[in-house]
VEXMIZA-874810 format. One record per residue (C-alpha): residue number from 1; residue in one letter; x, y, z. Coordinates in nm, 2 decimals. Layout:
BEGIN
R   pos   code       px       py       pz
R   NUM      A        X        Y        Z
...
//
This chain:
BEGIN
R   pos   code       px       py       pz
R     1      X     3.99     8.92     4.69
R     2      X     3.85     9.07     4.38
R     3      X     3.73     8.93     4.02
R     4      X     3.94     9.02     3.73
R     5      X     3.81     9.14     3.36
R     6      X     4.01     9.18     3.04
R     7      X     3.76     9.34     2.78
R     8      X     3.93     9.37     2.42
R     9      X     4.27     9.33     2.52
R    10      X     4.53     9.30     2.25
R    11      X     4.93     9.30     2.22
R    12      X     5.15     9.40     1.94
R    13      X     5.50     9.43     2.05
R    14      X     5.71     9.69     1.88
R    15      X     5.84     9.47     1.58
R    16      X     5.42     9.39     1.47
R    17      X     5.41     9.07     1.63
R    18      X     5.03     9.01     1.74
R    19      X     5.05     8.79     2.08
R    20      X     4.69     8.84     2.15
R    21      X     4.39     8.95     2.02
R    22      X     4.06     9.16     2.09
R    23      X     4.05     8.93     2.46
R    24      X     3.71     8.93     2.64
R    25      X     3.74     8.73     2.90
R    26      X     3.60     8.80     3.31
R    27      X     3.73     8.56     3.60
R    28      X     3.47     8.61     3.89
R    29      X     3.60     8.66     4.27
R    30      X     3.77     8.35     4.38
R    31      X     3.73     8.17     4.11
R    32      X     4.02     7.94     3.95
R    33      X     4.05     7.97     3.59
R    34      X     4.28     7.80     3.37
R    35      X     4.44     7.93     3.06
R    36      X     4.57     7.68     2.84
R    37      X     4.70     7.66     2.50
R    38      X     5.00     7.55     2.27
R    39      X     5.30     7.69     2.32
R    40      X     5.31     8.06     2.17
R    41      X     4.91     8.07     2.19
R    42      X     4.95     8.42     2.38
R    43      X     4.80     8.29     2.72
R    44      X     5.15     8.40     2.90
R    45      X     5.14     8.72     2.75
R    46      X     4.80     8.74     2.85
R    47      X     4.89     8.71     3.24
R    48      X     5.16     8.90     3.22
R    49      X     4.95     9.21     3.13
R    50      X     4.73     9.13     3.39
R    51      X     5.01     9.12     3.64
R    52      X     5.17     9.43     3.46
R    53      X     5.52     9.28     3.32
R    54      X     5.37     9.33     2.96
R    55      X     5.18     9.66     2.88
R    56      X     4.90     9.67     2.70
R    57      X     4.84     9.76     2.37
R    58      X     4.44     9.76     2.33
R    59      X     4.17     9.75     2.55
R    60      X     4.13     9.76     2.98
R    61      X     4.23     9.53     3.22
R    62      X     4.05     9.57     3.57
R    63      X     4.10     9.42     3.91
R    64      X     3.84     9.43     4.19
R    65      X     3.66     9.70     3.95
R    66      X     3.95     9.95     3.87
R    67      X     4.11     9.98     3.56
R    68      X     4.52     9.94     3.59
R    69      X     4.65     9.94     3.23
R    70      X     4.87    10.23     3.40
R    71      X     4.91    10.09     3.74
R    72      X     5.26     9.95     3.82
R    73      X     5.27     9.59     3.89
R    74      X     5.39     9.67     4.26
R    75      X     5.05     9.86     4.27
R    76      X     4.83     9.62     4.18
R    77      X     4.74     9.39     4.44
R    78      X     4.84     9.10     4.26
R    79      X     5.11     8.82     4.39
R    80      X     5.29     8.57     4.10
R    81      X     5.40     8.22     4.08
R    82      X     5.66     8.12     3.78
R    83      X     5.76     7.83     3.67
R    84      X     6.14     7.90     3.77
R    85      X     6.11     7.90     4.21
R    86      X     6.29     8.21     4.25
R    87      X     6.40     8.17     4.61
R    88      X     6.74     8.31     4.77
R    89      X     7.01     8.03     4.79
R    90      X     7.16     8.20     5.10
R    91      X     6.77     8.31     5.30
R    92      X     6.60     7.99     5.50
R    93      X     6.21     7.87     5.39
R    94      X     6.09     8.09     5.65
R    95      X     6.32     8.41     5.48
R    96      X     6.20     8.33     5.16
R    97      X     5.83     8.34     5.22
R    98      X     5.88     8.66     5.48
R    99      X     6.10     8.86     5.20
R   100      X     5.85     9.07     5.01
R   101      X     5.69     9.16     5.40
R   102      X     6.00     9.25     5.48
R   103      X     6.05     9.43     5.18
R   104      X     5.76     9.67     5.27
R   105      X     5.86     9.71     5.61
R   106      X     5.58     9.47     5.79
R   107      X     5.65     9.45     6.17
R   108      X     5.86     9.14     6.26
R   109      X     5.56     9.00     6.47
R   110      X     5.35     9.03     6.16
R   111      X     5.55     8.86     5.94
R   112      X     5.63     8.60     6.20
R   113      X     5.24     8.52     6.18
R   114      X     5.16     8.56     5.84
R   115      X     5.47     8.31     5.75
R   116      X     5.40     8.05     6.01
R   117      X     5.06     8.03     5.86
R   118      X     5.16     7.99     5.52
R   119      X     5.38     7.74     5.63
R   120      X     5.09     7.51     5.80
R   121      X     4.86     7.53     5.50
R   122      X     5.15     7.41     5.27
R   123      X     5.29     7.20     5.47
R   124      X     5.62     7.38     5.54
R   125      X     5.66     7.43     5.90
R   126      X     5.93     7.19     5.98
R   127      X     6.12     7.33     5.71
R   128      X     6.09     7.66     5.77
R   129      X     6.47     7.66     5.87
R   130      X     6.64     7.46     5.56
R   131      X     6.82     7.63     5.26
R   132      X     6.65     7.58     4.92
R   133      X     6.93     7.35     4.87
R   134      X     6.79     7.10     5.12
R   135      X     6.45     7.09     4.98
R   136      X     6.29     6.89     4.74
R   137      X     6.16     7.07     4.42
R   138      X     5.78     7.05     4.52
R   139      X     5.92     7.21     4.85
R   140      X     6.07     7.45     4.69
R   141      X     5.75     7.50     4.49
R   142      X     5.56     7.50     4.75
R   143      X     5.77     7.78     4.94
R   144      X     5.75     7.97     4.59
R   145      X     5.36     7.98     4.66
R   146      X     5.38     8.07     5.04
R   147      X     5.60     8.35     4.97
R   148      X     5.25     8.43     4.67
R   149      X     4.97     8.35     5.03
R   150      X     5.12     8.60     5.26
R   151      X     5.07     8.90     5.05
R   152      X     4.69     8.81     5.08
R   153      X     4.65     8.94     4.76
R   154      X     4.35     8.99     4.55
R   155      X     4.47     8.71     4.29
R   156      X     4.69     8.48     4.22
R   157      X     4.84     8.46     3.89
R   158      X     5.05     8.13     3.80
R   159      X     5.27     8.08     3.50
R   160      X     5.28     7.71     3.46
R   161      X     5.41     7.64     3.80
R   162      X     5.44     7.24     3.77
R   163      X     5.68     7.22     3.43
R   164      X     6.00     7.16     3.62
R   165      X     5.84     6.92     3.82
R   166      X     5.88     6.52     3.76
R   167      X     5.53     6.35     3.66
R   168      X     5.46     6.19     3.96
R   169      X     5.49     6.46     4.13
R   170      X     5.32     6.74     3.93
R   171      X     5.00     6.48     4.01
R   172      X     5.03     6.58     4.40
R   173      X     5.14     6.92     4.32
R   174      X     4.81     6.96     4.15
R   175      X     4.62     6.83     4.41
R   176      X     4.81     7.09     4.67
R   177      X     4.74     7.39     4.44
R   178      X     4.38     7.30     4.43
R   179      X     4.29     7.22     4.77
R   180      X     4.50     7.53     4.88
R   181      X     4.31     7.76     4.63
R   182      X     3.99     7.61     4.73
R   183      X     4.07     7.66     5.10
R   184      X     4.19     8.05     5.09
R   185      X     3.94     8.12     4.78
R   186      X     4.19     8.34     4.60
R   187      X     4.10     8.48     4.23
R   188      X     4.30     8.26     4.03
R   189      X     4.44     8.28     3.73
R   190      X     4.66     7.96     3.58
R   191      X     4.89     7.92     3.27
R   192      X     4.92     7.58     3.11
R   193      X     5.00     7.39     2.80
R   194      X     4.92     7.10     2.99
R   195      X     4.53     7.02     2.94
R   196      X     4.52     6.75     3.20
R   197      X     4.62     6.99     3.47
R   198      X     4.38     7.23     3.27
R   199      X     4.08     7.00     3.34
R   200      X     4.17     6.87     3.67
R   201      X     4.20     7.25     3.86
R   202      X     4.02     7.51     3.67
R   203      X     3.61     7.61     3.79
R   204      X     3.66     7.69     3.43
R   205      X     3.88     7.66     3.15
R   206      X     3.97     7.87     2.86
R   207      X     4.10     7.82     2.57
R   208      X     4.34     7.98     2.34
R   209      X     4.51     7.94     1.95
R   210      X     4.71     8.21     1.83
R   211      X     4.64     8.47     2.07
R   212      X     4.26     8.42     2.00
R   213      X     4.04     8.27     2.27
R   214      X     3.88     7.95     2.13
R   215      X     3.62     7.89     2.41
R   216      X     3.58     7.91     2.81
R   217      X     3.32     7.70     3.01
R   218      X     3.35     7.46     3.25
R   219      X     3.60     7.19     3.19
R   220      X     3.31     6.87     3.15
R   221      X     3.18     7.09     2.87
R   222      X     3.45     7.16     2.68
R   223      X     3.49     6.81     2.68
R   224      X     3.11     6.70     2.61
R   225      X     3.08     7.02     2.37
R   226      X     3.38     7.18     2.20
R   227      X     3.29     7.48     1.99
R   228      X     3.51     7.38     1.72
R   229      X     3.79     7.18     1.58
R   230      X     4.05     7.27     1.78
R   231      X     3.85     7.27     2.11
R   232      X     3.82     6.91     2.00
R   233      X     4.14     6.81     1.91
R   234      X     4.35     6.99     2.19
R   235      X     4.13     6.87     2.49
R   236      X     4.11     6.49     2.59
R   237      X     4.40     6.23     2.58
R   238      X     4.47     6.05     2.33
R   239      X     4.28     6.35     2.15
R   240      X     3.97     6.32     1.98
R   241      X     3.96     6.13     1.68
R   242      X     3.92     6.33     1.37
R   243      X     3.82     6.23     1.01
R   244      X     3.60     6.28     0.75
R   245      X     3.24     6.16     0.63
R   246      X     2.91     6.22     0.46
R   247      X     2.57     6.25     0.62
R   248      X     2.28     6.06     0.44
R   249      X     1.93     5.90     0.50
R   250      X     1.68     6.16     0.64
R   251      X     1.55     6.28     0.97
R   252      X     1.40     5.96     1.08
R   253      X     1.71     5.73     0.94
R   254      X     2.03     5.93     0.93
R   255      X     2.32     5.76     0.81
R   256      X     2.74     5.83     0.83
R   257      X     2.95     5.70     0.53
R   258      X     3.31     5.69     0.64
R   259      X     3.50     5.54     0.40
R   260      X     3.27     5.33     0.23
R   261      X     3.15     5.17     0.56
R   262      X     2.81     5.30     0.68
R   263      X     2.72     5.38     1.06
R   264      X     2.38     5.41     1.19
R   265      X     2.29     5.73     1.40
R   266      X     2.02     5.78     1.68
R   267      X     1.70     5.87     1.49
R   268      X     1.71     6.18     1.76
R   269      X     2.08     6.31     1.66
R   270      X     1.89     6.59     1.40
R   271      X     1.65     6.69     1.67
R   272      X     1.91     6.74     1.92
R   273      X     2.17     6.93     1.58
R   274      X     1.89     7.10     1.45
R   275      X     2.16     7.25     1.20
R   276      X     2.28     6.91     1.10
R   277      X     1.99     6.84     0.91
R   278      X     2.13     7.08     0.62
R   279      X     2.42     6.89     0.61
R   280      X     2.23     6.55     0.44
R   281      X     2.43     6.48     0.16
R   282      X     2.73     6.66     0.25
R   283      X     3.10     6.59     0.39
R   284      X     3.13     6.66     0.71
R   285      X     3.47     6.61     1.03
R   286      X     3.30     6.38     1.24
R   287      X     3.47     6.34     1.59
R   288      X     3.50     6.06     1.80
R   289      X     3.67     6.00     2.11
R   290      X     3.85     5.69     2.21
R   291      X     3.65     5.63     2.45
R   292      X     3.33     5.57     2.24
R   293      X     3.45     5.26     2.06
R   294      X     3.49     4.95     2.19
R   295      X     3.61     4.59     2.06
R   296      X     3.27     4.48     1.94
R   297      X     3.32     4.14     2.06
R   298      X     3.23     4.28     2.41
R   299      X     2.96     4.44     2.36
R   300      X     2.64     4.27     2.37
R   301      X     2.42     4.50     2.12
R   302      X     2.52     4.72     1.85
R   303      X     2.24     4.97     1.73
R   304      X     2.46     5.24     1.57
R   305      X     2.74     4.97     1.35
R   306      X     3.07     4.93     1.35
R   307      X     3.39     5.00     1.16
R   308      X     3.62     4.70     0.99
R   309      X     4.00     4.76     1.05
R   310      X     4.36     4.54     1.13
R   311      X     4.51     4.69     1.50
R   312      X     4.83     4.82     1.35
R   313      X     4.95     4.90     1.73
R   314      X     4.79     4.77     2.10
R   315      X     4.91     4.91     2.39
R   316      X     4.80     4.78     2.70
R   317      X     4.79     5.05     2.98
R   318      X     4.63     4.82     3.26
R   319      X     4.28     5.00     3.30
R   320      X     4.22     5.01     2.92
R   321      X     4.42     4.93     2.59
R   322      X     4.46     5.17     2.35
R   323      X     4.47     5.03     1.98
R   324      X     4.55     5.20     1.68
R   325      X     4.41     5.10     1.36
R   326      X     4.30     5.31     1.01
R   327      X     4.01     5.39     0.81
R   328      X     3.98     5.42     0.40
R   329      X     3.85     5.78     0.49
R   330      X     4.05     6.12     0.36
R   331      X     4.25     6.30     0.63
R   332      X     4.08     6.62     0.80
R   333      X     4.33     6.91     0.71
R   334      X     4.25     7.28     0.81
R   335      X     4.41     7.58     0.99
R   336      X     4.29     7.41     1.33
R   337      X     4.46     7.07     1.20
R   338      X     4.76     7.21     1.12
R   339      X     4.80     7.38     1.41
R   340      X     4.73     7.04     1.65
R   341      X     4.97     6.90     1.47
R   342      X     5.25     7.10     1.50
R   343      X     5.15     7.11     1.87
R   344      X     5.18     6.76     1.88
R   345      X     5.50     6.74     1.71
R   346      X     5.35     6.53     1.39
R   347      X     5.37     6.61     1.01
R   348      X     5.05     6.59     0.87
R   349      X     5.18     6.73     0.49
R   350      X     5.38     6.43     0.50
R   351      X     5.06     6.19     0.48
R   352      X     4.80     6.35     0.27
R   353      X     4.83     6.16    -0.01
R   354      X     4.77     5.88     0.20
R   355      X     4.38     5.80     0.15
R   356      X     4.33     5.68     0.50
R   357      X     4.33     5.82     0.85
R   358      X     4.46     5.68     1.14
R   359      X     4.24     5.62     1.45
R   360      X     4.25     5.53     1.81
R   361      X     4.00     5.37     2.01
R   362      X     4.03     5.29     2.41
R   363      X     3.92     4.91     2.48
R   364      X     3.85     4.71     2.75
R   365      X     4.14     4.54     2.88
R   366      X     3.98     4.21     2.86
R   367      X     3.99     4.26     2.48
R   368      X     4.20     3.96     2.33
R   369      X     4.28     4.22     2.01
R   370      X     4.67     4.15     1.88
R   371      X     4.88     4.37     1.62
R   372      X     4.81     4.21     1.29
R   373      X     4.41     4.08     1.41
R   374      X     4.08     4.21     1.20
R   375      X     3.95     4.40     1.42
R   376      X     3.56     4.50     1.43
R   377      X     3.49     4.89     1.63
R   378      X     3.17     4.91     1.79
R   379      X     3.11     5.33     1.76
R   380      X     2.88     5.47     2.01
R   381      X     2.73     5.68     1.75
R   382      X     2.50     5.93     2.00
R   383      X     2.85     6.07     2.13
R   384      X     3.01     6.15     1.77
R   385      X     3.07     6.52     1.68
R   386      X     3.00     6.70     1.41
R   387      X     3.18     7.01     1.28
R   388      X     3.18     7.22     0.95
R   389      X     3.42     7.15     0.70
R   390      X     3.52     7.47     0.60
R   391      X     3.49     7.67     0.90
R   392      X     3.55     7.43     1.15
R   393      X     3.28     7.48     1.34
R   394      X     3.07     7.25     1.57
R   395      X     2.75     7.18     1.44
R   396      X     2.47     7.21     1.70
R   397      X     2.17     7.45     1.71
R   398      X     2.00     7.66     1.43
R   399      X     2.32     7.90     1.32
R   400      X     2.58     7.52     1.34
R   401      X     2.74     7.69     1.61
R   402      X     2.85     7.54     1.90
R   403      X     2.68     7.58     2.31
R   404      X     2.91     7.83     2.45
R   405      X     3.20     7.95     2.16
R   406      X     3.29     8.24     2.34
R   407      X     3.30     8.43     2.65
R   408      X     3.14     8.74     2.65
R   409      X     3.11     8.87     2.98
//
């Protein structure tokens, strides 16, 4: 086992394309860290030069301390999981896992051991002498990663292993991949554009737009305290709510104007965003998750105000309902915008002309909201965000940056 460190790693294939850029990013030994992204963000490249598939066009990549921009991928200590399984049609489970042993010419009696003990961790052993065919595709999953555990390799790198799999059972999947990583304590590295799974298995998560990393930390914080826009907007579901307002009052009494309704916001939020006091009187994206509004006709005492609205669309999901309604407020639209939008599949140039924003807000299911109702939004007004409206960035301590905005190790 051994960390791994990229420091200033770029791409540029032949053609000029940029996949990634100046990447400074150090995974410590056995630790799981996610990579995640939209689609095109650069985070497969990124493992693949790592592994050795793609070579490197700036800066080092090191595994357990040595540098192996030149070191074939056979070389490098290093075992892969795609997304496609891979496996021989015509070799058995116990084959399949064995092949790269016998590859390197293991003794038999080795490979016998190392196989039958991959097979117990994943839960393979009274498989081990079925065809692919005959196996379901976590199975076969599964038997892609045992074939990854009996290398014993320094680290395991994983290129969204879970995508062909059916939602149900990417849930257990996840829970296998973590428990198993957990139990050998493997360096791991883990490509996603999935940030559930992002939150749910990696020590820490990193982020990426563009081939640029965003922001790594420890998935609760990322949550709690994105260092910018599209932190925000890319992790959580439904994503954060984004739209825009102005900051008044003063330091004792500051207010939010969204829309030309007013919130109320703890007298302590400037003392905690020291640099949001030079926003007073200025717009501002404020950020609010779902989750911190509620149908005020359940809650009991409102110190921060609520929003005025008609739910344009309830879903009930069982635990919560989600319901949709919009604000007079203009529409946040900026690079990082843009880009969660076309992630997400929606148009934003389509609506700005639109003087409104849609929101979402997560209720309690004993809410008696309908489509069509007035509804009144109690906003928990100590867990809004602030972020700059030209630069996107979150609006915290002295310099308006963020906690943690970058790796730097």
């Amino acid at each position: 086992m051994a960390g791994v460190d990229l420091t200033n790693v770029g791409k540029v294939y032949p053609d000029g394309t940029r996949a990634v850029t100046d990447l400074t990013l150090g995974v410590a030994d056995g630790e799981f860290l996610v990579l995640v992204g939209p689609s095109g963000c650069g985070k497969t490249t990124a493992l693949r030069m790592v592994a050795g598939l793609e070579d490197i066009s700036e800066g080092e990549v090191a595994i357990g301390g040595r540098v192996v921009n030149r070191v074939p991928a056979r070389d490098r200590d290093v075992a892969m999981v795609f997304q496609s399984y891979a496996l021989y049609p015509h070799l058995s489970v116990r084959d399949n896992i064995g092949f790269g042993l016998s590859l390197r010419k293991v003794p038999k009696a080795e490979i016998r051991e190392k196989v039958d003990r991959a097979a117990r961790i994943l839960g393979l052993t009274e498989h081990l002498g079925r065809k692919p065919r005959h196996l379901s595709g976590g199975q076969r999953q599964r038997v892609a990663m045992g074939r990854a555990i009996v290398r014993e390799p320094q680290a395991f790198l994983m290129d969204e292993p879970l995508s062909n799999l059916d939602a149900k059972l990417r849930v257990q999947m996840r829970a296998e991949i973590a428990r198993i990583q957990r139990d050998l304590g493997v360096t791991t590295i883990y490509v996603t554009h999935d940030q559930t799974e992002a939150m749910t298995l990696g020590d820490r998560v990193a982020v990426m737009k563009k081939g640029e990393l965003q922001q790594v930390a420890p998935p609760q914080e990322l949550y709690d305290r994105p260092a910018n826009l599209f932190v925000a907007g890319f992790i959580g579901s439904p994503a954060m709510n984004l739209l825009q307002g102005t900051l008044s009052g003063d330091a004792g009494h500051p207010l939010l104007e969204v829309g030309g309704q007013r919130l109320s916001l703890p007298a302590g939020t400037l003392t905690e965003r020291p640099a949001l006091a030079s926003y007073l009187g200025r717009d501002v994206v404020v950020g609010v998750r779902p989750e911190d509004m509620e149908d005020a006709e359940l809650v009991e005492t409102s110190e921060g105000g609520a929003l005025t609205s008609t739910a344009e669309l309830v879903e009930a999901m069982g635990s919560d309902v989600l319901v949709h309604f919009a604000v007079e407020a203009a529409q946040v639209v900026t690079e990082d915008t843009r880009e969660l939008a076309r992630d997400a599949g929606t148009d934003v140039l389509g609506r700005l002309e639109s003087p409104r924003t849609d929101l979402v807000a997560r209720f309690n299911p004993r809410t008696r909201v309908k489509v069509g109702d007035p509804v009144t939004i109690n906003v928990d007004t100590g867990r809004l965000h602030f972020f700059d409206i030209d630069t996107g960035a979150s609006i915290w301590g002295s310099d308006g940056a963020g906690a943690s905005r970058r790796d730097e190790e």
